[in-house]
matplotlib code that plots the C-alpha trace (Angstrom):
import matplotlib.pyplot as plt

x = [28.7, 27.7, 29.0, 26.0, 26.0, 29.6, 29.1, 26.1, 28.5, 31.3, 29.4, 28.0, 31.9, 32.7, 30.2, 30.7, 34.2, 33.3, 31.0, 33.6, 35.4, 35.2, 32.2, 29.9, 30.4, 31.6, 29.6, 26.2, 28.0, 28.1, 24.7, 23.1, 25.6, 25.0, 21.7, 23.1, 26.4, 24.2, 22.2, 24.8, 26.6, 23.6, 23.2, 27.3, 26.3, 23.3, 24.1, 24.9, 22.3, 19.5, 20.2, 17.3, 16.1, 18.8, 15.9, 15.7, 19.8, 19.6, 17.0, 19.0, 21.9, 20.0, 18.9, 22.3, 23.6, 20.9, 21.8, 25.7, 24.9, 22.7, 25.6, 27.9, 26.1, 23.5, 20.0, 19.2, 22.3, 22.0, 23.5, 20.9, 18.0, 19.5, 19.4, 15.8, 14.7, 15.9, 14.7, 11.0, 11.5, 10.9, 11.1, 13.7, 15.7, 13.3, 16.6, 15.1, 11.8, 13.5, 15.0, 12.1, 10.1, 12.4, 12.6, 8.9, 9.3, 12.1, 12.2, 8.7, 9.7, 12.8, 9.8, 7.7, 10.4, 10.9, 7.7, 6.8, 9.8, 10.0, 6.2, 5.7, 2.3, 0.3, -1.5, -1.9, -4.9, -2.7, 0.4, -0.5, -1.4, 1.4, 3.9, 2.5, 3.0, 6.0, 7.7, 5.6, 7.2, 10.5, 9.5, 8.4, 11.1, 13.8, 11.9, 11.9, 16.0, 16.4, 14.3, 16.6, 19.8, 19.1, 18.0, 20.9, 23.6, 21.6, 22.8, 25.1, 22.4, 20.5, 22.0, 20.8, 17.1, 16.8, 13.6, 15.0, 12.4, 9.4, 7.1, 5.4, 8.6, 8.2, 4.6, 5.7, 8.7, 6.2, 3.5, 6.5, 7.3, 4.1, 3.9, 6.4, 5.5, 2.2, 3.8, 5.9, 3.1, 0.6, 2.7, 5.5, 4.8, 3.8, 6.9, 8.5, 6.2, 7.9, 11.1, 10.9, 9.3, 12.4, 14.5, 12.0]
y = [98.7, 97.3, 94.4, 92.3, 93.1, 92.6, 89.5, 87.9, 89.8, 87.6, 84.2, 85.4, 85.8, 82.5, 80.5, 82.4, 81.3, 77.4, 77.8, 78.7, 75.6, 73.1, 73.6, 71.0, 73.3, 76.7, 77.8, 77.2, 78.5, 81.8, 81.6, 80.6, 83.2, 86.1, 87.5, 87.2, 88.9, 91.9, 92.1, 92.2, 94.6, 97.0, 96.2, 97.2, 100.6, 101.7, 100.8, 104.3, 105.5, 102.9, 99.9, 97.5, 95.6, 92.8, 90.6, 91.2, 91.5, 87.9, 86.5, 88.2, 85.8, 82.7, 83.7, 84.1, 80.9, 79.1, 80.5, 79.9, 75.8, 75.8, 76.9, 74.4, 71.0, 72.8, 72.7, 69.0, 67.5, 68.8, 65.8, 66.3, 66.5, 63.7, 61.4, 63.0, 61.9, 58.1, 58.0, 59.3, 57.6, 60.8, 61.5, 63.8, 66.2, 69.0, 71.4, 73.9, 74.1, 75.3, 77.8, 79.0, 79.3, 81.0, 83.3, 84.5, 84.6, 86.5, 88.9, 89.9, 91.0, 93.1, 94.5, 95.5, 97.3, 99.7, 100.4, 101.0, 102.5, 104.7, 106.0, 104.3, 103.4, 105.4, 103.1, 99.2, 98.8, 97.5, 96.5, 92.9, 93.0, 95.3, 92.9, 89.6, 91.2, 92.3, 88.4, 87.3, 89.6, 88.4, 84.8, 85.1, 87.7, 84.7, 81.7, 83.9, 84.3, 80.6, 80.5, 82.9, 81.3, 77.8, 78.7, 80.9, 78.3, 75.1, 72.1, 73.9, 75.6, 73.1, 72.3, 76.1, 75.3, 72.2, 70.7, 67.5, 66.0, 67.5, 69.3, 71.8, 73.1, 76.6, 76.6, 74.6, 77.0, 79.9, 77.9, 78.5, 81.1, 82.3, 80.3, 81.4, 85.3, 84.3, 82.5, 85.9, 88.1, 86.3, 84.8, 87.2, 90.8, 91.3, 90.3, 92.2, 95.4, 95.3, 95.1, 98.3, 100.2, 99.3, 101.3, 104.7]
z = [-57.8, -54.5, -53.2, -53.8, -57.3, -58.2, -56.4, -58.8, -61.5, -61.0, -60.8, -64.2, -65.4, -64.0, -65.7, -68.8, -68.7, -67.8, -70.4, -72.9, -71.8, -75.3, -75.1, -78.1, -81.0, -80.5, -83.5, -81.5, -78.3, -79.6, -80.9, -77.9, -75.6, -78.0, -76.1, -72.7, -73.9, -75.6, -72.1, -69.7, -71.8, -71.5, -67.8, -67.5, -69.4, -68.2, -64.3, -63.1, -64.5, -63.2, -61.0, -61.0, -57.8, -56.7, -56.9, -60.8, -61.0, -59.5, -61.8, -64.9, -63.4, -63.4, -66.9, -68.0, -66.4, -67.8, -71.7, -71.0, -69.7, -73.1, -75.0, -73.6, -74.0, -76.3, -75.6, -76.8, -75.0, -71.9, -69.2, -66.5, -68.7, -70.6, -67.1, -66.5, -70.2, -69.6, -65.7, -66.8, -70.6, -72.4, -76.0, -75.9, -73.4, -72.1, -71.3, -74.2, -72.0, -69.1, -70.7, -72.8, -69.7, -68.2, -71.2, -70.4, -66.7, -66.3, -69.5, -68.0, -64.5, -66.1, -67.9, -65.3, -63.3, -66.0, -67.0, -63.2, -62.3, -65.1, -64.6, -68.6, -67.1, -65.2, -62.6, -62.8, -65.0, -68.2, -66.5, -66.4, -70.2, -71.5, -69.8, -70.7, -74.5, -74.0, -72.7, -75.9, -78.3, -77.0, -77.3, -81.1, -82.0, -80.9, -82.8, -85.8, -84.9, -84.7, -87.8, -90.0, -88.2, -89.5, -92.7, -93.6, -92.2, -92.2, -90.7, -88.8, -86.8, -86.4, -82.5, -82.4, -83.3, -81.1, -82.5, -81.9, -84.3, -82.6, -85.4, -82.9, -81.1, -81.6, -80.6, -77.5, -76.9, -77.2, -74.9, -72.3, -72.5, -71.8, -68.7, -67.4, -68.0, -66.2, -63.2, -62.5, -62.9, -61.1, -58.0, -57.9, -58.3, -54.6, -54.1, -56.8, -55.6, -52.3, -53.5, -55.6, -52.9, -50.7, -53.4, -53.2]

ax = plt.figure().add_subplot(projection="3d")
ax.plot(x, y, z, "-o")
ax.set_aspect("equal")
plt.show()
């Protein structure tokens, strides 16, 4: 593992731990850990075998860090976003949006890596599209999670869902999402493009 790597590995480690720290209900910790856990432990697998740009290794951190400080406080408790919601007099604490955007955003250039790197498409004709279905099947595969989760457990789960009260949550999580899948594609993948043809 280069140094670089282990480095944005350890960070990851250390606010895992912090996270882990009494956090508000360790039931919802879990839940809202769990796909991070699954990820990094396919990232730890996989590595020798294919080692993403350190650009996407460092958004897969952020990601991470952003699920672990949701687990914590949970997503509708979030101190910040609490201060942001009185200072602007919101309706309710907008962490869940940051998160759900940056489930599009990021999900989508992991995505594109492999399906470039690998040679899964052949020229970039329906890059754009296949990625920007991809983030979206990830978005509505996890509100139908959340959705099985709470009704299985109830009000247990309900930090887990995070509606907060608001009726069109999941369409406004999804909405999101998909933002942020079309802010990567559209103002990054130069960027990202570059990056991967440093690595050939």
């Amino acid at each position: 593992m280069t140094k670089n790597h282990t480095a944005l590995f350890s960070i990851t480690m250390l606010v895992l731990v912090w996270s882990a720290m009494n956090p508000k209900d360790y039931f919802t910790w879990a839940l809202e850990i769990f796909p991070a856990i699954i990820g990094l432990a396919i990232l730890v697998a996989t590595y020798k075998k294919f080692k993403f740009t350190s650009f996407v290794y460092t958004l897969i951190l952020l990601h991470c860090c952003i699920l672990f400080v949701g687990g914590k406080y949970t997503y509708a408790e979030n101190p910040l976003f609490d201060w942001i919601k009185d200072v602007f007099s919101q309706e309710r604490n907008n962490y869940d949006k940051v998160g759900h955007f940056a489930q599009g955003f990021i999900p989508s250039l992991i995505a594109r890596e492999l399906l470039i790197r690998l040679n899964v498409v052949q020229g970039r004709k329906w890059l754009f599209f296949l990625v920007l279905s991809i983030a979206m099947f990830i978005s509505s595969s996890y509100e139908l999670i959340e959705w099985f989760v709470s009704v299985s457990t109830g009000e247990s789960a309900d930090a887990f869902l995070g509606t907060q009260g608001y009726v069109w949550d999941t369409q406004s999580d999804m909405l999101y999402a998909l933002a942020g899948s079309l802010v990567a594609l559209i103002l990054f993948s130069g960027y990202h493009d570059r990056r991967i043809k440093e690595m050939t």
